[in-house]
N, C-alpha and C positions, 0 to 999 in steps of 0.2 A: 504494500500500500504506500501511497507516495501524494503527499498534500492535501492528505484525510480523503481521499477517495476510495473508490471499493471498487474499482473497476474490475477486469479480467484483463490479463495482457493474452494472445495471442495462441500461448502453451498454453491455456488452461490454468495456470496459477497466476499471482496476483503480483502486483507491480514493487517494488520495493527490497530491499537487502534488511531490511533489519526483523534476523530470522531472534528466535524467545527459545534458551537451550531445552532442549529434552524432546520437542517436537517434531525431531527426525527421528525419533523413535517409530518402531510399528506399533507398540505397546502405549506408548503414549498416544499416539494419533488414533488409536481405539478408543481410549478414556475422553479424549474429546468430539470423537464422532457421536458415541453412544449418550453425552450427557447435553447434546441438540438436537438428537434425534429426533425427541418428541414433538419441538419445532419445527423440523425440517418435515416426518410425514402430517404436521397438522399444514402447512402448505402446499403439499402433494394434493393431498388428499381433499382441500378446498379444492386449488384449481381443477383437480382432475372429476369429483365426485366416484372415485373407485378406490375402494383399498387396496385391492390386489395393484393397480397400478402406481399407486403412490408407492407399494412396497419394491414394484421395479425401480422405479424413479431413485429411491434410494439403495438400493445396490450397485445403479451406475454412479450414483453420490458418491457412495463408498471407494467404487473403482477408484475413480477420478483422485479422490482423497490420498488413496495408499498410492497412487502412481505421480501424485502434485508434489511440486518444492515445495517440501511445506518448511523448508528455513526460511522462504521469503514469503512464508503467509505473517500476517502481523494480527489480523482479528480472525482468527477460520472460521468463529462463527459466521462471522458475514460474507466470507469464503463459500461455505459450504451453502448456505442460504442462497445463494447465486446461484450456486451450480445448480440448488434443487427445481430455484426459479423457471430456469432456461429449458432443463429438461424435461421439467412438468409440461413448459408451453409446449415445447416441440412433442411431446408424446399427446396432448389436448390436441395438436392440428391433426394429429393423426385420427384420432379416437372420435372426432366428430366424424369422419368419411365411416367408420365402422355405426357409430349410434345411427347414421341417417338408415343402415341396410337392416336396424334392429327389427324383430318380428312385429315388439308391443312398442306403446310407449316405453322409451327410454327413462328408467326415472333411480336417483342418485343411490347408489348403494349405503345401507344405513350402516351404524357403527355407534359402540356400544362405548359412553363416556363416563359412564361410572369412575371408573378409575382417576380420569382428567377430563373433568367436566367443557375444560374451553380446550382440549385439544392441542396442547401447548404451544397455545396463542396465548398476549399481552390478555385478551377479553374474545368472551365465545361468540363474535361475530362470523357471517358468515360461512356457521355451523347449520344449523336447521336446515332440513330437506327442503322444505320450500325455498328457500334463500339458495342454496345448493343447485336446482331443478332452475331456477332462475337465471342466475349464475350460466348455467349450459347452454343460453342466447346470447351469450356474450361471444367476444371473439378471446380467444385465450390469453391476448398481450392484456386486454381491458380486464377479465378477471383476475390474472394474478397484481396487476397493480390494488385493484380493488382488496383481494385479500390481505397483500401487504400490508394496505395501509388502513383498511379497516379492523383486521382480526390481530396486527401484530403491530402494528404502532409507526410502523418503519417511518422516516422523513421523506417527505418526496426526493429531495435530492437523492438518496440514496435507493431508494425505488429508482430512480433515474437512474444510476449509475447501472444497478442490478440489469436493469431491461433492456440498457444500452438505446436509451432513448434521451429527450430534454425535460428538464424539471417541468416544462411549460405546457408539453406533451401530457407528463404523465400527472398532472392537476388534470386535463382534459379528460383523460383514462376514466379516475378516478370519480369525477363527474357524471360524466355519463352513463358508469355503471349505476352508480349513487340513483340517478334518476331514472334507470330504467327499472331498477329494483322498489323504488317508492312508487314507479307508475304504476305497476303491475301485483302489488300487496299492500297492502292493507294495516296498521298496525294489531301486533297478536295481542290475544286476552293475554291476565295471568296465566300461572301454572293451575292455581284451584278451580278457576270455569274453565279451562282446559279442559283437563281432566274432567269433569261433571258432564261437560259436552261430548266427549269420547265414550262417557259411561250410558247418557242417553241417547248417541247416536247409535251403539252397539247394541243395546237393547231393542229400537227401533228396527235397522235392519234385519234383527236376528228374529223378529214378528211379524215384519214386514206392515209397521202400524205408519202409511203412508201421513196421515196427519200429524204427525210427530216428525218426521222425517221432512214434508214442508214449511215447520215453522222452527226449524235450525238448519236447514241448508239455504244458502243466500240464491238470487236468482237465477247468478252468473255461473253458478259451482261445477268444479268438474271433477271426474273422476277417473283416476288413468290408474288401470293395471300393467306393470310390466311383469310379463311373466315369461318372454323369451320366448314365445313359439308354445308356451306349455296350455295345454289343453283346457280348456273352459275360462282360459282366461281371456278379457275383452280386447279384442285387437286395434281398438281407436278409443281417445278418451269419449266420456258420454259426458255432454254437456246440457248446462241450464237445470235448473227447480225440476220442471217436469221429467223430464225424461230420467236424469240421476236416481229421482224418488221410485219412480216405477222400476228402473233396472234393478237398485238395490233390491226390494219389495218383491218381484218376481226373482231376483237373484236368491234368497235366502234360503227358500224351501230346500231347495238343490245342495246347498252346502251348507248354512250352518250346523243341523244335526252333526250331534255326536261328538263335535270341535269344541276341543279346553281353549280358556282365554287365560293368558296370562299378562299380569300387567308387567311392562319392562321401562326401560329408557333409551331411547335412541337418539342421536345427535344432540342432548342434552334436554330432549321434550321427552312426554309420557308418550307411550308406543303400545298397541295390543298384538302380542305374539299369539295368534293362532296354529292350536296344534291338532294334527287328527291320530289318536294314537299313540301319542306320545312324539310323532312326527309333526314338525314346522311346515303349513303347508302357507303363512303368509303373517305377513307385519304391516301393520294395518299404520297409519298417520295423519294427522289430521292438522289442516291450515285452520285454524279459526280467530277471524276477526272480531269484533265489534258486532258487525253485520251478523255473524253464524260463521257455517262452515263453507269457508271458501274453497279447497280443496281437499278432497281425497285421496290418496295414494297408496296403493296396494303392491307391497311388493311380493312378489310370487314367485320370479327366478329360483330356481334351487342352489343356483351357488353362492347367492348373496343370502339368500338366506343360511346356506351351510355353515361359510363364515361369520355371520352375522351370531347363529347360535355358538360355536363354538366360543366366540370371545366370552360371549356369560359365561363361560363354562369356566374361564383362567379365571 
């Protein structure tokens, strides 16, 4: 680093000679990888909305790491944070050409924050699935700025530098994600009518008591299952009052028998984990404004959900 910058020079390490001894160690450069970590995939994993991929994103981190000068890194956290930046985007440009050919709705892989409620971020911004789902209209350079600088505090300068763009830019970034995420949500209730609302909307679906079901979904609400191709699950969201109430309503009979609900937490909201069997067949979530319930989101995939239970399980 060289005149408080954080640039990248060209190799992949950072600009500057004045290396801090012990960190051309392999053993040392572990102890500082692993005590960022949780940093670096809580930025993966915003930009990205996948665990599995934010878990790749940080193994080429890691690569990069053991293979970088690191006598002439001077902050590696802000090192490694770049690196995670750059490769999240570049793995995001990809990842969009893949979501476009997805079966169902695409909708953000959940993850279990018990452990670290804000996902080591400064503050648990742009955690929530809807916020996430959001987020995945952006173009990749617009959301990692946005994350940076909302979930982790960074200075735009330094967001600058990260992105290898102008501070002037990346205020711009920053901006427009700002506003296309307030155009598009609503402020959320607490956690306690959350919750209440989750508890009476589940009940409702699972009776299929349409009147109930019209005066807590808003009129605009939608409902997107991603389920990956997997069978009985809806291949287009369902949108509006009307037709949401009915699909659920006639959706119910078919599948809620026999299905345990457990209450969990996912991206630091309350979550319903439905099991048939003792098998995960869906994790239910819910957007609720002011207005009711704004969205529904159902996720069904088997692999998000594989992983998603296994992490309750550590």
């Amino acid at each position: 680093m060289r005149d408080g910058t954080h640039s990248l020079d060209g190799t992949g390490s950072f600009d500057g000679t004045h290396s801090l001894d012990g960190w051309d160690s392999l053993d040392q450069a572990t102890k500082v990888f692993m005590a960022v970590r949780p940093q670096l995939f809580g930025i993966a994993y915003r930009v990205l909305g996948s665990t599995s991929e934010a878990e790749d994103v940080l193994q080429e981190a890691w690569l990069r790491w053991q293979h970088a000068d690191r006598g002439a890194v001077r902050e590696p956290k802000a090192f490694l944070a770049t690196v995670t930046a750059r490769l999240a985007i570049n793995l995001a440009q990809s990842a969009r050409v893949r979501r476009e050919s997805y079966t169902d709705p695409w909708l953000p892989e959940p993850i279990d924050t018990r452990a670290d409620p804000q996902l080591g971020a400064e503050r648990a911004e742009a955690l929530d699935l809807a916020v996430l789902f959001l987020l995945e209209k952006l173009n990749p350079v617009e959301r990692a700025a946005y994350v940076l600088r909302e979930a982790f505090d960074y200075p735009y300068k330094q967001i600058a530098e990260m992105l290898e763009t102008s501070e002037a830019n990346t205020r711009q970034l920053v901006s427009r994600a700002r506003k296309r995420i307030s155009s598009e949500r609503r402020k959320p209730v607490d956690a306690t009518e959350h919750r209440r609302l989750m508890k009476v909307f589940l009940t409702a679906a699972r009776t299929g008591d349409l009147a109930v079901l019209e005066d807590i979904l808003t009129e605009d609400v939608v409902s997107y299952t991603d389920g990956n191709g997997l069978r009985g699950a809806s291949r287009i969201p369902v949108v509006g009052l009307v037709h949401v109430s009915r699909y659920l309503a006639a959706f119910g009979p078919r599948f809620w028998p026999h299905k345990e609900i457990d209450w969990v937490e996912a991206n630091g909201g309350p979550a319903a984990l439905v099991s048939d069997g003792g098998t995960a067949v869906v994790l239910l979530t819910l957007d609720i404004s002011e207005r009711g319930i704004e969205r529904a989101m159902w996720v069904m995939n088997p692999e998000k959900l594989t992983r998603y239970v296994a992490s309750l399980d550590n």
